[in-house]
N, C-alpha and C positions, 0 to 999 in steps of 0.2 A: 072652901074646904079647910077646916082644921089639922093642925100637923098631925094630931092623935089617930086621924081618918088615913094619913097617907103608909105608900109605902117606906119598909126598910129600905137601908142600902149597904150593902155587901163591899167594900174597894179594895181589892186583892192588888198587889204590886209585887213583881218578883225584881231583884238587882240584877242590871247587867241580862238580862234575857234576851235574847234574839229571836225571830219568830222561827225557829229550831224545834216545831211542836208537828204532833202527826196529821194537826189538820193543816200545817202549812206546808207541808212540804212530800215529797214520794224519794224511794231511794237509797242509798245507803249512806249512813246507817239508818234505819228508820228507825224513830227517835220514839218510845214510849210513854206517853203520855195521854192514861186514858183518859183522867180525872176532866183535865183540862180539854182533850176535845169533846166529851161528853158533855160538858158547859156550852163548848161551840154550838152543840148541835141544837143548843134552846137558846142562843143567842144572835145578836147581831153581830159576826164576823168579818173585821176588816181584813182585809189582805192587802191594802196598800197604805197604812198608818204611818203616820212618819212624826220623830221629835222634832221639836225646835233649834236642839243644840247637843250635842251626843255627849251629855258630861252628866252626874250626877243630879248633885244639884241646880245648875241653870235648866234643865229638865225639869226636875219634880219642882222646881220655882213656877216654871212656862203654867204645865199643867193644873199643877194645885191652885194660882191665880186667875189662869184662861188668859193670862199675859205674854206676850214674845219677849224673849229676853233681850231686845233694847228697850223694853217697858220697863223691866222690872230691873234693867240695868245688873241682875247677876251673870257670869259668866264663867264665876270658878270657888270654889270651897270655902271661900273667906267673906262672903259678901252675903248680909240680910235683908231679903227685898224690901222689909220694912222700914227698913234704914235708908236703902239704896235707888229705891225705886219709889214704892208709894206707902200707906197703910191700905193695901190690898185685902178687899176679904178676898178667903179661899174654902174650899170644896167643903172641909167640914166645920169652917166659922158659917156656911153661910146654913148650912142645913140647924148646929146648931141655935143659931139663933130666929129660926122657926120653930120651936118649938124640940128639936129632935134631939137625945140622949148619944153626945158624940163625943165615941171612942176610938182610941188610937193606943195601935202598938207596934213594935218593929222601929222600920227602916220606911217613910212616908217622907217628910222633910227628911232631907239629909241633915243628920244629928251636931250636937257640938252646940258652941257656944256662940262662935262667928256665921254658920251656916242659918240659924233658924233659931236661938238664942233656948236651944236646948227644943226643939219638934216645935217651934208657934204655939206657946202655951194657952192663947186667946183660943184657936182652934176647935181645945176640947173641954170636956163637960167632967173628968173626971183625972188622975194623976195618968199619965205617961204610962204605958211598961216598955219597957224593955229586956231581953232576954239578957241571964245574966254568962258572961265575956267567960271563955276559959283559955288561955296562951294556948294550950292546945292545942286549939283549932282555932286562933285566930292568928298567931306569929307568924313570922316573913322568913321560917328557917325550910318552908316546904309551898312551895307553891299549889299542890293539890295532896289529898290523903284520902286516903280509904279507910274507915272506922269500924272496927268490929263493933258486932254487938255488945261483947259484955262491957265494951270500954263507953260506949257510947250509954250504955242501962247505968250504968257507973255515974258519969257524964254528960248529962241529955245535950244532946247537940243544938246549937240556939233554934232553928227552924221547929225546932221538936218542942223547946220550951213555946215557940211564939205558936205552933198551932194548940198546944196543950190550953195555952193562955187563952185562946180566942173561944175554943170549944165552953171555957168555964166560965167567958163572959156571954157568951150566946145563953149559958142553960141562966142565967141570972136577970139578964136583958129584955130575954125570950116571952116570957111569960106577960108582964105587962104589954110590950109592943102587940102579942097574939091577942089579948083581951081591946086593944085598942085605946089603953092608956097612953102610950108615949111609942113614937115609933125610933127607933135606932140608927144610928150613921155609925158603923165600924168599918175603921180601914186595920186591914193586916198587911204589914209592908216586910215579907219575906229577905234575908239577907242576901241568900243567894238565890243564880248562880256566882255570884261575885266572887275573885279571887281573896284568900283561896278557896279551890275548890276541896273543899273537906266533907266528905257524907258516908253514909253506911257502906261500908265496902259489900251487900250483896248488890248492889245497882251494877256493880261493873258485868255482872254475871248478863245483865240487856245488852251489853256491849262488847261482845268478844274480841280480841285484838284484829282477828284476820278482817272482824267488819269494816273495822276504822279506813279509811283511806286520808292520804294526803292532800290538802287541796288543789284544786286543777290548775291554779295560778298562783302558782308561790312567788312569784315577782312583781316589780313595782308595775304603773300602767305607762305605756311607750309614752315617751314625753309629757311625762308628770311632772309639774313646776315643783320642785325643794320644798316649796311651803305647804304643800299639802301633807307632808308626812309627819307622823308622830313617831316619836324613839321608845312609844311604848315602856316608860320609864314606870308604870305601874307594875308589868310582869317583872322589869329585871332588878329590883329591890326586893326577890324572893333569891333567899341564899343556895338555893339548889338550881336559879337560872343566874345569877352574878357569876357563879362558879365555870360558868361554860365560857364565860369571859365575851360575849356576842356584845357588840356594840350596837345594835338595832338601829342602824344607817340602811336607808334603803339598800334593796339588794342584797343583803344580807339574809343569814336566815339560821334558824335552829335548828340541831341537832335531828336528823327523819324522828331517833325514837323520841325525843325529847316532844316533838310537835303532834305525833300519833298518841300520845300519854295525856299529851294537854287537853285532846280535842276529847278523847274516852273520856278524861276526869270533867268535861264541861257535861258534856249528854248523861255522863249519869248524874247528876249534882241537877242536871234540869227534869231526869225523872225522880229526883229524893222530893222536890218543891212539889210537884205535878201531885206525887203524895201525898202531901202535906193539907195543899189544897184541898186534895178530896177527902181529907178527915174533915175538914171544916165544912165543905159542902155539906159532907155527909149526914152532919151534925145540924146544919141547919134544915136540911129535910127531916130529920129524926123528930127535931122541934115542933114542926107543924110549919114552918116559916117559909117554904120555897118557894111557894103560889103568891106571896105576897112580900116580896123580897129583890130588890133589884140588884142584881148581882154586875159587874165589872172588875175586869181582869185587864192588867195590863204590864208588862216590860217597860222599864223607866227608857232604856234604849237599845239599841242594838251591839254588837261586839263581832271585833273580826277574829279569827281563828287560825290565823296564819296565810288567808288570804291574802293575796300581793306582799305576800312576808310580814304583812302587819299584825299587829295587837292590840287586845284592849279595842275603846273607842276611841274617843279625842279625834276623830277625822269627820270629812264630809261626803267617804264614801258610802256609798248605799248598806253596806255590809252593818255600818256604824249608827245612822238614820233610820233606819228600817226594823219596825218591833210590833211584838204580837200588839192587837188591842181588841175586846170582846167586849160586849156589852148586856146584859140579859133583862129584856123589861119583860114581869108575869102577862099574859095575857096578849102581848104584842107578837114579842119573837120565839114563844114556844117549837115551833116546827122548824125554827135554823132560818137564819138568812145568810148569808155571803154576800157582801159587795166588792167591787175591785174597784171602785171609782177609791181616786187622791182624797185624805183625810189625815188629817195632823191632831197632835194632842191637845193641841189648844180647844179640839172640838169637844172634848168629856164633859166639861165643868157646864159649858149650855144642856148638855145632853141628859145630865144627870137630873139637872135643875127639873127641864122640863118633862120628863118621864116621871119625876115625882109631884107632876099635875101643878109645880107653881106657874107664874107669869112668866113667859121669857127672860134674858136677860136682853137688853142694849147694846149694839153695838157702841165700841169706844169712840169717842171723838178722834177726828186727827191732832187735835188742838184741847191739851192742858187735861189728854189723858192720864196723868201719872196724878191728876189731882182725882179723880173719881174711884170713888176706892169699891164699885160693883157696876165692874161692866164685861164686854166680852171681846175677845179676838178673834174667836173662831169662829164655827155656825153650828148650830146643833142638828144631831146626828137623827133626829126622830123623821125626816124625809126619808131616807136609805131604808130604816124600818120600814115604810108603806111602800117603796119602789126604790129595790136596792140596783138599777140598774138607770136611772133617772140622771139628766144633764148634772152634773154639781161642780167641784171648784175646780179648776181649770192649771191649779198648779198647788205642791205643797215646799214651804220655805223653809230653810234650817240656817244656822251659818254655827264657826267655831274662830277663834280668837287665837293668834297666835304672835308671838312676837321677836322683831327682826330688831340686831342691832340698835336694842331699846325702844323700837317705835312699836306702836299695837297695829296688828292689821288681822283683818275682819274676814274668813272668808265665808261671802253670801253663794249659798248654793238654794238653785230651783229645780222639783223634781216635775216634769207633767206625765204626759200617759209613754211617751218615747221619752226622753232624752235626761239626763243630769246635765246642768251645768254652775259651775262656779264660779264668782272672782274672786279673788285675793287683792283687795284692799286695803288702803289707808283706813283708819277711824277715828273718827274724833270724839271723845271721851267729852266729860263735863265740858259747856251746858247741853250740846245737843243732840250728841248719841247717835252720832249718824255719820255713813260711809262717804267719803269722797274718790266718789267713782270713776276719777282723774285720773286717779293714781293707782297703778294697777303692777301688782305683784308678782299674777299666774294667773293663768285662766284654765278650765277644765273643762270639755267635753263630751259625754260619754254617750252615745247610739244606742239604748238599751235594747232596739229591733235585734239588732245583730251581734251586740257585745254587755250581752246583760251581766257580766263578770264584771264590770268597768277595767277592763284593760287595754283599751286606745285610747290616747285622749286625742281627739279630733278639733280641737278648739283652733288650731293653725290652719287646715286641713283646707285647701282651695273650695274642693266640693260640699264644706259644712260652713262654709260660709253665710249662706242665707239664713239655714237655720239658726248659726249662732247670732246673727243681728236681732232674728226673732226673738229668742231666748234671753241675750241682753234686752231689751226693751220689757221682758214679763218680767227677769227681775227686779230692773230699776225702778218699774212702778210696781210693784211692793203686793203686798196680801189681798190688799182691800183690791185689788184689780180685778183679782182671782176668785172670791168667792161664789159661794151658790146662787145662781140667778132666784129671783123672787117666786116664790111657790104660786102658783095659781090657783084660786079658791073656786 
């Protein structure tokens, strides 16, 4: 088959999204967002999707390459997997160099010059956009805002610029890919929900104050090792949360109205995106392109909201791991599928390959991976499509990077159908990228039957002892343990 025969691909991304959407969740507040369950319901729906590394870009690094981030050796905002890890292709190097017209705008690579040497300019097929910055709404002097209209018609707000932008490259794009000259790869990488949270002040009007509630566990989890927390040092660099003077030490905690403000201004900032979305959607139906268009939605990671008094992401709790991810193939997943089986992000980049009818991709070697620059670490998602309830991977892995006293330590967390668990490790850094499971920091373990909050940690606990021997042993032997048994033909 010729790339001009194949489908489009649609790669929505929102920043900082948590699966905080109407098809994931019942309750209050119940969260608005038609655009995007309306996608659900013609797609493949994960409900148990999980990052790699709950950071930026060591995330859209994992995903964009189908690498785990000791592959691709990033783990924090300064580090270019090209540099650091391999010459990896990635999601829209590899479509375009089939043949496919690939475009990029937004927030996809995490931007700048050290992260992705300005978006992986190899990537795409034509310049970069980006939406253009206004202090406005991007300074650290307000942690969230609400925009009138006339300020925002004044001022288009960036989401507003990036779906504007996307719509005028669909109507330009459009045409050829529908006649069957060239099919298209466009990712639109949404800014937010990212702090701050700044969007049309009629959104809050979804969210009346009395709705908001506080969260059910505004404290840390009972005997939670030091090192699993973050001080959230991305909210308190906003000069309307420095002011309240909080140290963000566990146990601590924000202001009630301060934390009821924060969580309204995230749900509406997640229905202004939800919006935005569906202008683009809408517009590619307009096109003629929906029936032959693969569409994918995804949350680079998840974000706590004042759960266990935390922020932001940077942890390994599930609050921070756990993010929407959709997938829509024309012809396949029209009538909705839902799966709950464990699925990581690593899984898109096979998933996407093979729903646009190429050859698989290869698993990676265990040995002199970082030299093969098109391989995979995930498995691809097209089994779930045909039987979304079918055996499949047995655990999903993430870890985050913290450092003590000048040493770096690693914590590897395994999530399966019950439990979390963590360890906090030693790492060793150049040549070989790997934990020494010796030397152990904290341990975490969280019962999701019965404390799906993660707020005991049971890793000491006499009576979880079994399960934890189990648990360490799936994570020391690593992913490949874990994956999807062999499909039978």
């Amino acid at each position: 088959m010729q790339a001009k025969s194949r489908k489009n691909i649609l790669f929505l991304v929102a920043d900082d999204m948590r699966p905080d959407l109407g098809v994931y969740r019942s309750g209050d507040p119940v969260i608005h967002t038609p655009h995007l369950d309306a996608l659900a319901g013609k797609s493949l729906l994960l409900k148990k999707a999980y990052v790699q590394q709950a950071y930026c870009s060591p995330s859209r690094t994992s995903l964009l390459t189908g690498r785990r981030p000791d592959t691709t050796h990033v783990y924090d905002l300064i580090h270019y997997f090209r540099q650091s890890g391999g010459n990896f292709t990635t999601i829209p190097q590899y479509f375009k160099e089939r043949g496919y017209n690939s475009i990029g705008m937004g927030k996809i690579f995490h931007p700048g010059r050290k992260a992705s040497e300005f978006d992986d300019p190899i990537s795409w097929s034509r310049p970069y956009f980006h939406s253009d910055e206004n202090e406005a709404y991007q300074g650290r002097k307000h942690s969230w805002r609400a925009v009138s209209k006339d300020e925002y018609n004044d001022k288009p707000l960036p989401d507003i610029q990036l779906a504007n932008k996307a719509i005028e490259v669909l109507r330009q794009v459009g045409p050829a890919a529908k006649r069957g000259e060239q099919p298209f790869f466009m990712a639109v990488g949404f800014y937010k929900p990212h702090l701050p949270f700044v969007f049309p002040e009629e959104y809050l009007s979804l969210y009346p104050p009395e709705n908001i509630k506080l969260p059910k566990n505004g404290y840390i989890p009972a005997h939670m090792p030091p090192i699993a927390w973050s001080k959230y040092w991305e909210l308190l660099i906003y000069k309307d949360i420095a002011e309240l003077q909080v140290s963000g030490q566990p146990n601590t905690s924000l202001p009630r109205d301060v934390v009821m403000n924060l969580r309204r201004a995230y749900y509406s900032s997640i229905s202004y995106i939800d919006n935005e979305v569906g202008r683009v959607l809408q517009e590619l139906k307009m096109l003629g392109l929906e029936d032959n268009t693969i569409v994918s939605f995804l949350g680079d990671h998840g974000w706590q909201l004042g759960e266990h008094g935390e922020w932001c992401k940077h942890t390994n709790f599930e609050d921070a791991l756990h993010a929407p991810m959709m997938i829509r193939v024309p012809g396949i997943t029209d009538g909705g599928i839902v799966s709950e089986r464990l699925t990581e992000f690593v899984d898109l980049f096979p998933t996407l390959v093979e729903s646009a009818g190429f050859t698989p991709l290869t698993l990676c070697s265990e040995v002199n991976s970082t030299k093969t620059i098109l391989c995979r670490e995930g498995a691809s998602l097209m089994p779930l499509m045909q039987n979304p309830t079918r055996k499949w991977k047995s655990a999903a892995f993430s870890q985050y990077p913290r450092y003590l006293n000048g040493l770096l330590i690693m914590g590897y967390s395994v999530r399966n159908d019950k439990f979390r668990y963590t360890e906090w490790v030693q790492f060793n850094r150049k040549p070989s990228f790997k934990p020494n499971w010796n030397i152990l920091y904290g341990a975490e373990l969280y019962d999701h039957t019965t404390d799906p909050g993660e707020n005991f940690n049971r890793a000491d606990e006499a009576e979880y002892h079994d399960h934890r021997v189990t648990l360490m042993g799936l994570l020391h032997k690593g992913w490949r343990n874990s994956l999807p048994p062999p499909i039978e033909k």
